[in-house]
N, CA, C and O of each residue as an XYZ file, in Angstrom:
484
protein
N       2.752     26.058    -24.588
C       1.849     26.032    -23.458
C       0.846     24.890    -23.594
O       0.574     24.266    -22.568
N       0.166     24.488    -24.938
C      -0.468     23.651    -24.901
C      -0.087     22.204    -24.757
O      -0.796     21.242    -24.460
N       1.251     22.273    -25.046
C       2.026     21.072    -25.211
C       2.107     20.831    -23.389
O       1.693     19.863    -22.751
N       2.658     21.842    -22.978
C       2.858     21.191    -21.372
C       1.074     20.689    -20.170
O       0.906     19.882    -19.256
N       0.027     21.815    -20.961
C      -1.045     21.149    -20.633
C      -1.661     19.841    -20.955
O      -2.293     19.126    -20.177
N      -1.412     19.633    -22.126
C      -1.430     18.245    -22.648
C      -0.822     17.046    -21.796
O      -1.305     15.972    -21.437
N       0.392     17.623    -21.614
C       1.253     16.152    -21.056
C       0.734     16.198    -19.134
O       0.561     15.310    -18.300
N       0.663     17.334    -19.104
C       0.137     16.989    -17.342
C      -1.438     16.867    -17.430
O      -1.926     16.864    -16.299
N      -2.243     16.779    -18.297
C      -3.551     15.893    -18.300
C      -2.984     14.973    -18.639
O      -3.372     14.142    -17.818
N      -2.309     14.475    -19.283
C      -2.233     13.229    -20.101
C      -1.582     12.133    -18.474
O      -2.011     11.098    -17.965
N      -0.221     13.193    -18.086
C       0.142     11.881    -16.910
C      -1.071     11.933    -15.562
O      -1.124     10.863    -14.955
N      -2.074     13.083    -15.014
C      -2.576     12.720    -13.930
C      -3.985     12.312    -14.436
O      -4.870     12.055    -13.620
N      -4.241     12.238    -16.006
C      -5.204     10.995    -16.220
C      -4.344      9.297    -15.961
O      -4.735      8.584    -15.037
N      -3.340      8.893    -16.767
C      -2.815      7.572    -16.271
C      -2.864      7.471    -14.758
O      -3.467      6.488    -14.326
N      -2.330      8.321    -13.861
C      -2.068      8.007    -12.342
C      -3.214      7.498    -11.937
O      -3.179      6.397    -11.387
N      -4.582      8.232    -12.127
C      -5.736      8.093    -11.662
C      -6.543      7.062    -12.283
O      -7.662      6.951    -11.783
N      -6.205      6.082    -13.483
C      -6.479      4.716    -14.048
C      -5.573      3.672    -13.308
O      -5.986      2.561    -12.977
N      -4.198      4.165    -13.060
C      -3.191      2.977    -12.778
C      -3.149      2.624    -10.859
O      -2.222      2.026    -10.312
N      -4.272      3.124    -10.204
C      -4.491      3.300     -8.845
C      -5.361      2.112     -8.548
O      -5.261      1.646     -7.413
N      -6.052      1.647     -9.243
C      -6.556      0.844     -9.199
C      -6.667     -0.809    -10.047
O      -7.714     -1.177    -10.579
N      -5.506     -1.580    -10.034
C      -5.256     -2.011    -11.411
C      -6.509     -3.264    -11.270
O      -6.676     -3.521    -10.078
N      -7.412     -4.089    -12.177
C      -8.369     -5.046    -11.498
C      -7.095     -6.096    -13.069
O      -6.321     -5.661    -13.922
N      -7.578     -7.607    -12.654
C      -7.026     -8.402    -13.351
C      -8.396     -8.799    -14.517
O      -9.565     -9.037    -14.211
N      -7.879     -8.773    -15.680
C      -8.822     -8.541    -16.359
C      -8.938    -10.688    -17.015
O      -9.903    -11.274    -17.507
N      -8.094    -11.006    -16.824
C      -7.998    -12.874    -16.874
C      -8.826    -13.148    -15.945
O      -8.895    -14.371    -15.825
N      -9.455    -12.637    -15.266
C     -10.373    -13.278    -13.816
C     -11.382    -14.237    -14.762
O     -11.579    -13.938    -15.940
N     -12.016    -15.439    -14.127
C     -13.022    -16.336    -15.053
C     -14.053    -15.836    -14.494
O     -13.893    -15.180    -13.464
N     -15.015    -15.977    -14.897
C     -16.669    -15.890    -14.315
C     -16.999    -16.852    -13.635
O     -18.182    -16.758    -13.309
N     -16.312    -18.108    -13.109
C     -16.066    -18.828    -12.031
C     -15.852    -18.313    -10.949
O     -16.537    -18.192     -9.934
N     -14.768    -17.988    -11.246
C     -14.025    -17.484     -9.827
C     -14.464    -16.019     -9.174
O     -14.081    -15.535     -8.109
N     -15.158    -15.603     -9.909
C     -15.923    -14.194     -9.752
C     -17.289    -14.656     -8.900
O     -17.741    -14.288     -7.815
N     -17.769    -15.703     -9.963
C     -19.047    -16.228     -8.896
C     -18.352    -17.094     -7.475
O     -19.188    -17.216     -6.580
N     -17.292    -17.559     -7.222
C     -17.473    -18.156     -6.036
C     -16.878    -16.849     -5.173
O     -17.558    -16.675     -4.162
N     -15.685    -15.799     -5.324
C     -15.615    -14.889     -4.771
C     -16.844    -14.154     -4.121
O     -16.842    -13.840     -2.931
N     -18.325    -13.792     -5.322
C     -19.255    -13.250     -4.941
C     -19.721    -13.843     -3.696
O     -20.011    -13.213     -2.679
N     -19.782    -15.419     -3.895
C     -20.301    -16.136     -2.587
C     -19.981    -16.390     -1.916
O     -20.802    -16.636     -1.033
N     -18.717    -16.579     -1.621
C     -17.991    -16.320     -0.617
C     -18.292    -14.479      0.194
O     -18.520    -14.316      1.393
N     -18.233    -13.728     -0.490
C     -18.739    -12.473     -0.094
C     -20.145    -12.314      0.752
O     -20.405    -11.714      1.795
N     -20.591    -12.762      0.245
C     -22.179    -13.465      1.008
C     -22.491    -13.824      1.874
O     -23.335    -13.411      2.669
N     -21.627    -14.973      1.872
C     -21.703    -15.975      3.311
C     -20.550    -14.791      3.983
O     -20.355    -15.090      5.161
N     -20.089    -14.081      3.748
C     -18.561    -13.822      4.947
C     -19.810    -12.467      5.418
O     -19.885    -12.157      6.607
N     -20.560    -11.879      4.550
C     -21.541    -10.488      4.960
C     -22.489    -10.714      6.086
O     -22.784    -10.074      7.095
N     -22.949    -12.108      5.445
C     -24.093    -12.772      6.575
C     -23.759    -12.247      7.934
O     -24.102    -11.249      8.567
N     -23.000    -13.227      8.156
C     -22.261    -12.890      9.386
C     -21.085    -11.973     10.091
O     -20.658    -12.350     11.182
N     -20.758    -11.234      9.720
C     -19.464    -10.271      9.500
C     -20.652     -8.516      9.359
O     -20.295     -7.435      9.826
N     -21.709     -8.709      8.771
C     -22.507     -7.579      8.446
C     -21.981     -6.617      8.232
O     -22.001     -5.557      8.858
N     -21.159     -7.062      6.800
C     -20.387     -6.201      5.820
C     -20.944     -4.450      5.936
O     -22.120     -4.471      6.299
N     -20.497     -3.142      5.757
C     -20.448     -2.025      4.967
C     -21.264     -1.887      3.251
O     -21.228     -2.861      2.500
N     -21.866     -0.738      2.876
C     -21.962     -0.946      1.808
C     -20.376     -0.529      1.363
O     -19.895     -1.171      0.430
N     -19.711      0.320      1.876
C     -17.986      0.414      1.049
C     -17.443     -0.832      1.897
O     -17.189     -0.123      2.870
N     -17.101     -1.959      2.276
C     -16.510     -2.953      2.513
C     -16.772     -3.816      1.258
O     -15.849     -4.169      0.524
N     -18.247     -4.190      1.005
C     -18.259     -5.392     -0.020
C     -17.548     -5.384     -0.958
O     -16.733     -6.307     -0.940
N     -17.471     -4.489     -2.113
C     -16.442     -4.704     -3.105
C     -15.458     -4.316     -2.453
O     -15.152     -3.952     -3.589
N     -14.572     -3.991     -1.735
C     -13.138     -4.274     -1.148
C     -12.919     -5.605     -0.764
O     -11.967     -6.323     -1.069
N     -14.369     -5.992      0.278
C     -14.173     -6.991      0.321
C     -13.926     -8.169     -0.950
O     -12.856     -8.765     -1.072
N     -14.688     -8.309     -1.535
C     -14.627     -8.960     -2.730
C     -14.080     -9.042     -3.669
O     -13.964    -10.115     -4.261
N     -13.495     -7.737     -4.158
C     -11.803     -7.953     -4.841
C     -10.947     -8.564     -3.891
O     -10.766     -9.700     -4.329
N     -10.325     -8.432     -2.835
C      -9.693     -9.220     -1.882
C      -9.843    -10.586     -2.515
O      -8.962    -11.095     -3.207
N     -10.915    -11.106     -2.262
C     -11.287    -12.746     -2.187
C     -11.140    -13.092     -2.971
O     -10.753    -14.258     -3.037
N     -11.404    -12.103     -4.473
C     -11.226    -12.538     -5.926
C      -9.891    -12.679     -6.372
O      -9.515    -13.670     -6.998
N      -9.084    -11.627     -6.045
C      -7.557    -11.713     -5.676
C      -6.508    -13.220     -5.482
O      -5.621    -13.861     -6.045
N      -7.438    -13.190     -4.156
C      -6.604    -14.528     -3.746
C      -7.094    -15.873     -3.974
O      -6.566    -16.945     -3.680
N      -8.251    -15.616     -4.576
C      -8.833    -16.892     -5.519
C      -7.863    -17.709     -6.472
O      -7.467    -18.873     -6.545
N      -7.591    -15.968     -7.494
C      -7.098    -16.529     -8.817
C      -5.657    -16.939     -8.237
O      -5.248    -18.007     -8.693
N      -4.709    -16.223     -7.211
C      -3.677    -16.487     -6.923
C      -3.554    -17.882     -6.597
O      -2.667    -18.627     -7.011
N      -4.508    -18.190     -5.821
C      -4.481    -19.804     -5.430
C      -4.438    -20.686     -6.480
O      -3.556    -21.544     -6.493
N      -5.324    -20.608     -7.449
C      -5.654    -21.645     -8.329
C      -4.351    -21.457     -9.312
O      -4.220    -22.408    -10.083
N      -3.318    -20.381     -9.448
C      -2.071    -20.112    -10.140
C      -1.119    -21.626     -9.229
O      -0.529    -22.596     -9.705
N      -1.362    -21.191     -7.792
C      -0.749    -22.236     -7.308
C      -0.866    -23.892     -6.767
O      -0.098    -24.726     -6.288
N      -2.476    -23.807     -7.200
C      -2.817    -25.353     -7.433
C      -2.154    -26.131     -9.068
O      -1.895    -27.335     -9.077
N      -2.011    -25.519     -9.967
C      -1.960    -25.532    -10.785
C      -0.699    -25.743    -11.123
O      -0.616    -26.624    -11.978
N       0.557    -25.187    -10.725
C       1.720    -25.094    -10.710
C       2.950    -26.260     -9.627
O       4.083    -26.717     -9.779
N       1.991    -26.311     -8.686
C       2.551    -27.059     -7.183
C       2.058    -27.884     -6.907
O       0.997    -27.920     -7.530
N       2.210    -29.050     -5.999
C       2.168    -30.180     -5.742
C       2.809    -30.468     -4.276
O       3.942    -30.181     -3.889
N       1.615    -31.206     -3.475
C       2.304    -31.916     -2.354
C       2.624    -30.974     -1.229
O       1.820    -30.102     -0.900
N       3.845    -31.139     -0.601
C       4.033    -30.117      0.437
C       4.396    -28.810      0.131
O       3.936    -27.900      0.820
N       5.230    -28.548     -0.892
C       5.147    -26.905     -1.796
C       3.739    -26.345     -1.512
O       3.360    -25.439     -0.769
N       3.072    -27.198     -2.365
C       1.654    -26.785     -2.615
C       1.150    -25.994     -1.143
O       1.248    -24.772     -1.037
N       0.765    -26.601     -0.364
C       0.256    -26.638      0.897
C       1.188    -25.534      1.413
O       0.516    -24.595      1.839
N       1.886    -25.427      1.468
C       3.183    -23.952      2.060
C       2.714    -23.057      1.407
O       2.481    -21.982      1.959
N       2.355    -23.311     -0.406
C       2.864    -21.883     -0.085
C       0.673    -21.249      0.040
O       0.533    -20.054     -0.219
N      -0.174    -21.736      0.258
C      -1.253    -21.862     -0.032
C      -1.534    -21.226      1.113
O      -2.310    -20.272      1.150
N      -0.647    -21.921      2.621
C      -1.068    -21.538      3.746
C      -0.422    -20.114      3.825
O      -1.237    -19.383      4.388
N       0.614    -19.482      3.520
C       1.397    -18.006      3.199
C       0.155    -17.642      2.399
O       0.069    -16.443      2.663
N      -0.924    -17.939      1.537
C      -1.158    -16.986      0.649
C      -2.651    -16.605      1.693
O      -3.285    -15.559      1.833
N      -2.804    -17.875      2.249
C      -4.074    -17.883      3.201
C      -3.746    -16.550      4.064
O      -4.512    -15.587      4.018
N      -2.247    -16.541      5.069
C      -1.850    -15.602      5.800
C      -2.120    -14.002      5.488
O      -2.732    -13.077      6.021
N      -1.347    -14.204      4.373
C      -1.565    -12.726      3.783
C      -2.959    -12.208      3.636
O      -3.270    -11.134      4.152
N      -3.628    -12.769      3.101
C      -5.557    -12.788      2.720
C      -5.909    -12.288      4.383
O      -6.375    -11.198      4.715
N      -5.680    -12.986      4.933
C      -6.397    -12.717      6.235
C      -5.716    -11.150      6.561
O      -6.491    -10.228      6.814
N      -4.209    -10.909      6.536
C      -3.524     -9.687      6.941
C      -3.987     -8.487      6.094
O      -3.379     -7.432      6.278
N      -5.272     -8.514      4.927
C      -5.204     -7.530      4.105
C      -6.794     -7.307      4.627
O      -7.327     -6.204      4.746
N      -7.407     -8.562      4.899
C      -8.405     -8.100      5.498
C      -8.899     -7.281      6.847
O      -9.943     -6.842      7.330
N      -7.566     -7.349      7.133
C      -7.567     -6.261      8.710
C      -7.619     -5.290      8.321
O      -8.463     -4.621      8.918
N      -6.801     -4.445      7.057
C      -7.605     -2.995      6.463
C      -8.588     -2.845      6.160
O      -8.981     -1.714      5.876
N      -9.484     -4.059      6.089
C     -10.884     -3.681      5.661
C     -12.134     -3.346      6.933
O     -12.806     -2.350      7.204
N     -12.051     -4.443      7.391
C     -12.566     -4.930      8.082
C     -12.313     -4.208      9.954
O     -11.191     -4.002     10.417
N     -13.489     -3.974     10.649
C     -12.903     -3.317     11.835
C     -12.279     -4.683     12.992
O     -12.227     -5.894     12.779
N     -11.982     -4.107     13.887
C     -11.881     -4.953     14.697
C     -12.988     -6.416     15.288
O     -12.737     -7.605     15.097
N     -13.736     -6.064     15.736
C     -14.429     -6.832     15.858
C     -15.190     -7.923     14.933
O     -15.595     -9.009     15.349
N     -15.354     -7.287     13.168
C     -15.190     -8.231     12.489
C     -14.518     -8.891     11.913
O     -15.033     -9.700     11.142
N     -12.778     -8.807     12.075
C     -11.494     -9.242     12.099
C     -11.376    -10.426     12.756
O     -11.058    -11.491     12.227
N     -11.590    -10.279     13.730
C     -11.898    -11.732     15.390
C     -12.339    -12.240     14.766
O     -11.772    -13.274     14.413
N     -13.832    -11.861     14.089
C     -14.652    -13.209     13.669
C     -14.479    -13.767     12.410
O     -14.773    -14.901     12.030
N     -13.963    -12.834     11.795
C     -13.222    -13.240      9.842
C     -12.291    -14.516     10.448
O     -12.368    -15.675     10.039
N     -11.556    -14.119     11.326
C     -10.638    -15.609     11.562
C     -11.004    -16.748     12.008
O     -10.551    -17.827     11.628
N     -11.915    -16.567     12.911
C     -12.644    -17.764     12.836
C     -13.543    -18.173     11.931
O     -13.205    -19.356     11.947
N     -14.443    -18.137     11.132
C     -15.116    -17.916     10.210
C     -14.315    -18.635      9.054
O     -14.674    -19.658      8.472
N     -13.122    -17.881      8.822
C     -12.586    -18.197      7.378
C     -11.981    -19.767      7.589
O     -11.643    -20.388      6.581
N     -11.890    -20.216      8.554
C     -11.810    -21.708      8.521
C     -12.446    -22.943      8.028
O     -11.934    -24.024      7.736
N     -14.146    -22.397      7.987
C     -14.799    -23.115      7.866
C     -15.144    -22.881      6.493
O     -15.497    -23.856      5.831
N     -15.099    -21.737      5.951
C     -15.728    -21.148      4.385
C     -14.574    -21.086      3.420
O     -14.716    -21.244      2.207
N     -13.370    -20.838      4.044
C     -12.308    -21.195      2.987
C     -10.870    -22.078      3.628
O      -9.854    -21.628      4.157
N     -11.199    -23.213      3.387
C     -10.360    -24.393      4.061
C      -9.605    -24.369      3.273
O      -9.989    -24.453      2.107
N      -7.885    -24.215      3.640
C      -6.747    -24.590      2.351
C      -6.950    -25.307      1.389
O      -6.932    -24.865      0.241
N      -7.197    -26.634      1.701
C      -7.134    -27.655      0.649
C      -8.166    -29.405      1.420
O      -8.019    -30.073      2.444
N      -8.918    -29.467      0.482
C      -9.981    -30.376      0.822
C      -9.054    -31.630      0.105
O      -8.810    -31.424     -1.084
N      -8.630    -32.618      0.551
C      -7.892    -33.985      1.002
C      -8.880    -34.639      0.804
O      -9.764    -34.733      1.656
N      -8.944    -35.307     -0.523
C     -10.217    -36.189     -0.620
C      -9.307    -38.001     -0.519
O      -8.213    -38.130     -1.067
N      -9.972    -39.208      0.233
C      -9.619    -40.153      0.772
C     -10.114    -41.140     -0.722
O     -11.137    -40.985     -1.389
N      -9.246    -41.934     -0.885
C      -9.364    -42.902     -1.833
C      -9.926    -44.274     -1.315
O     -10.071    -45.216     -2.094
């Protein structure tokens, strides 16, 4: 008997750790520009207190994903698959976010998170 109580604490403690997985490689870079990015998107968007950290894992999310693919890609790859990762970011923020600050996340996120800044030689 104790043996079977054991193992069903034991698996619906894991379920209830593995529900939430966070990436523990995140830099303290990318955490601070996520935060600020969070900031500037609250300003105007006039985030939830339960939106911000949803919001902000989101952003932190697709931070590190990006910089996996600056890092890896080049040129027109690069730019493909950056704009797919942009897509998705925006499609995850529609669970967060209601309607009306959805409209304006899309416009908005143009100006605060531009694919890729093209600097001229």
């Amino acid at each position: 008997m104790k043996t079977l109580l054991t193992f069903t604490l034991l698996v619906f403690t894991s379920i209830g750790f593995a529900q939430y997985p966070k990436m523990e490689a995140t830099s303290d870079r990318i955490k601070t520009k996520a935060h600020e990015l969070t900031t500037a998107y609250s300003k105007q968007l006039v985030l939830t207190g339960e939106q911000i950290p949803l919001f902000e894992e989101t952003v932190e999310d697709y931070l590190v994903k990006a910089e996996e693919i600056s890092e890896t890609m080049d040129g027109k790859a690069e730019l493909d698959a950056l704009l797919e990762l942009s897509v998705n970011e925006t499609l995850r923020m529609n669970d967060i976010l209601t309607q009306p600050q959805y409209r304006l996340y899309k416009k908005i996120k143009l100006i605060l998170q531009p694919l890729k800044i093209v600097e001229e030689k």
